[in-house]
N, C-alpha and C positions, 0 to 999 in steps of 0.2 A: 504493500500500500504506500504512496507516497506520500510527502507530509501534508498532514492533516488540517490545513488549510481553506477556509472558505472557497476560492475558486476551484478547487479540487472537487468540492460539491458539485453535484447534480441530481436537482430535485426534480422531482414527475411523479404525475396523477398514480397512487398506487389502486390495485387490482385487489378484489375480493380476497385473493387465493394469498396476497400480500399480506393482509390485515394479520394474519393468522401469529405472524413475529410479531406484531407490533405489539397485539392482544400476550403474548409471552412476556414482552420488556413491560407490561402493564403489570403483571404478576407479579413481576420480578420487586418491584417498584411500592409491591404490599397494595396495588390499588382492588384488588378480587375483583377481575371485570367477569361480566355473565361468559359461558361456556361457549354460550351462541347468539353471540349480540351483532354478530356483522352484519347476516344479511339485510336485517334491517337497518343499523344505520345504511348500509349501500343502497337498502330501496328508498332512503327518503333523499339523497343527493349524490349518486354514483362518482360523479365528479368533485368532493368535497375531501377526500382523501390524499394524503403527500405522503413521499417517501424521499426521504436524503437519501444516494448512493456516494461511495468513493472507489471507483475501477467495479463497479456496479455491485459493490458489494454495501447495503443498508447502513446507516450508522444512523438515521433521526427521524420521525414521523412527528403529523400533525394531522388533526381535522380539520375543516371549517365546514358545517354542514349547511347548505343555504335551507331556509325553512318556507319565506316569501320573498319579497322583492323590498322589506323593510327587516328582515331579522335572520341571524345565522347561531349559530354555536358552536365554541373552540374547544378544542378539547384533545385527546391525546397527543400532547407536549410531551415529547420524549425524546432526548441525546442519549445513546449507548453512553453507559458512565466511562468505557474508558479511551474516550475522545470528547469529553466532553471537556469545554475551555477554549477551544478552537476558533469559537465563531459558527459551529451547525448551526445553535440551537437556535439562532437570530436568523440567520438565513431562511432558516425554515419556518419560521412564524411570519416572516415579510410576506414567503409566498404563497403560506396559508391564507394570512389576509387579502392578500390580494383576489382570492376567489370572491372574498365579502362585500368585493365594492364597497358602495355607499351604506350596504346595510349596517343597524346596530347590530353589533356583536357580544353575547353573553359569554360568559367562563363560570367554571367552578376551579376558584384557585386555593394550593394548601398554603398555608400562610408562608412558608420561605419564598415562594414568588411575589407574592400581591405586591408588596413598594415593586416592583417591576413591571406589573402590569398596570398599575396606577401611572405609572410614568408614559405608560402604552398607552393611556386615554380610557381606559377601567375605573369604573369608581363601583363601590358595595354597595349592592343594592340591600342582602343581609346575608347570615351566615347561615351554616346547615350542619348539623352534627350527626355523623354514622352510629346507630345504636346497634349492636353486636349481643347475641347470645343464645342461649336456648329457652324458647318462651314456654312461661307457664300455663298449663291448661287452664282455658279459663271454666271449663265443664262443657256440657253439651252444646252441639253444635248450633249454630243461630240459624232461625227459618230465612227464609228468601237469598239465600244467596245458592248463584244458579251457575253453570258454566258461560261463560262471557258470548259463547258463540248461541246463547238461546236467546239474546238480546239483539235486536233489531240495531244494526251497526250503524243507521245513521243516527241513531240515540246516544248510543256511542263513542262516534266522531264528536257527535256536538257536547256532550259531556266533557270529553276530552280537551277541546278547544277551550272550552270556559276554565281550564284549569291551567293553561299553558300561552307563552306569547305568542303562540303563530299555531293556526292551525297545522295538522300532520296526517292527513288520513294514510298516505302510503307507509309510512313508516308503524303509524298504527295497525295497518291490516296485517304485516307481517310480525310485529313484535307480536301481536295475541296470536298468533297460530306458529311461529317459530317453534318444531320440535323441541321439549323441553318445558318450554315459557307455558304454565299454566296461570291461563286469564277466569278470572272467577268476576261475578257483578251483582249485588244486590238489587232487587228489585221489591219494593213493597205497594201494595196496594195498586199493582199495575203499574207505578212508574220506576224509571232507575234512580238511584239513590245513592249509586258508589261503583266501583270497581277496583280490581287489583292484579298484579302478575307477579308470580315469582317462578326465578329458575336459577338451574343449578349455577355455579360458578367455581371459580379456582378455591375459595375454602367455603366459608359459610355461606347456602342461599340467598340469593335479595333478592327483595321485595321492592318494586319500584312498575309501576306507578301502583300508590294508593291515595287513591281520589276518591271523598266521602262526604256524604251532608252535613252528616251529624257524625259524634263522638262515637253513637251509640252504631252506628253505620261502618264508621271504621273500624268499630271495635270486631264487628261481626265478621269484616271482612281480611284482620290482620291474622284473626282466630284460624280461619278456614285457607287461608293460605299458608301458612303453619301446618297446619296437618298435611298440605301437599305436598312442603318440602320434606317433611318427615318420610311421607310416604316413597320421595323418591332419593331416600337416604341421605337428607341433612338435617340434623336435630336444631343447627345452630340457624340462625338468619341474622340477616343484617339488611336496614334500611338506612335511607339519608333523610333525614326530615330540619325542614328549615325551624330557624328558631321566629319566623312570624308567626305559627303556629304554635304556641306553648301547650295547649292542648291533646298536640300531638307526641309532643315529648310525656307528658304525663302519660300517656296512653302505654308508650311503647317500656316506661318505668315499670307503671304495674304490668307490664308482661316477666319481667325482672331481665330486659334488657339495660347495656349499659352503654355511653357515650364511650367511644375509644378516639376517633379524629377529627376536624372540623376542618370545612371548606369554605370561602363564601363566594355566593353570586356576584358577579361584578356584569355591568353593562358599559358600551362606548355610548349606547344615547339610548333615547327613552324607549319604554316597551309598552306593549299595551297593556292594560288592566288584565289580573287573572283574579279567579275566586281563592283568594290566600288560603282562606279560613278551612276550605276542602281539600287542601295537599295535606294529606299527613303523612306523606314521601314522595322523595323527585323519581321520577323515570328512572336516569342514571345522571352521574356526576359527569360521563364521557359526552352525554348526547342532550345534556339539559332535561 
């Protein structure tokens, strides 16, 4: 390899089949990304993925996933630690953004970056803390929550939307049906009420999205996605739930989950209104 030098870089759109390293330096990294979260990030923005090469061999990835034509989200920022110092890691975030255009750009940054992405034109919108453990039973199981796929998907979609800055329906159709990804969704008295996905990952399951009306909504639906991970051998789970939600955090306390890292949202400009009060977990930290 020659030296390790910014022009030595060459960055290009990486390939599904690419993802597969990058989702390994993600592990590596202690981030636990899902076992099979690519194909959907790739179906909501195929063209939002980078790979740094040096003699075509990988050393850096980035995301920038476009979501509309006002909003994107960054995410796998990654230098192989040992070329990291060089100059990649900038390289590769210029020509990440560069897919963003004009749009705002969100992040979830761990606190040794943010004064650097703050500098990048990020400001906190707020923080999010991963709660980690093996939950406790709450007893029997709650009525109305059903498999996601007996719900009427544009109930759904639009569910979804009200909980997130940009609508997503491609990325939604394949995160609920992705092998693995088990999507569950309360529905009471005829209408919906919540939903949730969890799947397997590098250690403990997550849980991401849990989008709910009520406390008592998500309580049904943290319950009953817990026993799916159980059922497909992880006792442990782990969600990311923002602290604008402090209800949320109590929630996943009395399950006798614990906070182990914190993230936070950062935005380059403004977003649209979401229903805060119903996130009681993000999707993923990779994908917003």
């Amino acid at each position: 390899m020659p030296s390790p030098t910014p022009d030595t870089l060459h960055i290009a759109p990486a390939t599904l089949q690419d993802w597969e390293l990058v989702r390994t330096w993600a592990a590596e990294e202690g981030w636990n990304p899902g076992a099979s979260d690519a194909p959907a990030f790739f179906a909501q923005d195929p063209e939002g993925f980078f790979l740094g090469r040096i003699d075509g061999e990988p050393v850096s990835a980035i995301s920038v996933v476009n979501y509309s034509d006002r909003y994107a989200f960054l995410g796998f920022y990654l230098v192989r630690p040992d070329l990291r110092g060089f100059g990649h890691g900038l390289a590769t975030w210029r020509a990440g953004l560069a897919h963003a255009g004009e749009r705002t750009v969100g992040l979830d940054g761990v606190p040794d970056q943010q004064d650097n992405y703050r500098r990048s034109g990020f400001s906190l919108a707020y923080r999010t803390a991963r709660y980690v453990g093996e939950p406790v039973a709450s007893g029997a199981p709650a009525p109305d929550v059903v498999p996601a796929a007996q719900v009427d998907p544009a109930a759904l979609a639009a569910y979804d939307s009200a909980c997130h800055p940009a609508d997503r329906p491609r990325f939604l159709t394949t995160w609920l049906t992705t092998p693995g990804h088990r999507a569950l969704a309360r529905v009471a008295h005829g209408r919906l009420t919540g939903y949730g996905v969890v799947r397997p990952a590098q250690e403990e399951a997550r849980i991401g999205p849990l989008f709910a009306d009520t406390p008592e909504d998500a309580a049904a639906l943290l319950d009953a996605l817990s026993a799916e991970a159980r059922s497909f051998g992880s006792p442990r789970i782990a969600i990311d739930i923002p602290e604008a939600n402090p209800i949320a955090a109590r929630l996943a306390e009395e399950r006798g989950l614990e906070p182990t890292f914190e993230t936070a949202r950062m935005y380059t400009g403004a977003v649209r209104p979401v229903a805060r009060e119903r996130v009681f977990g993000v999707t993923t930290l990779e994908l917003g």
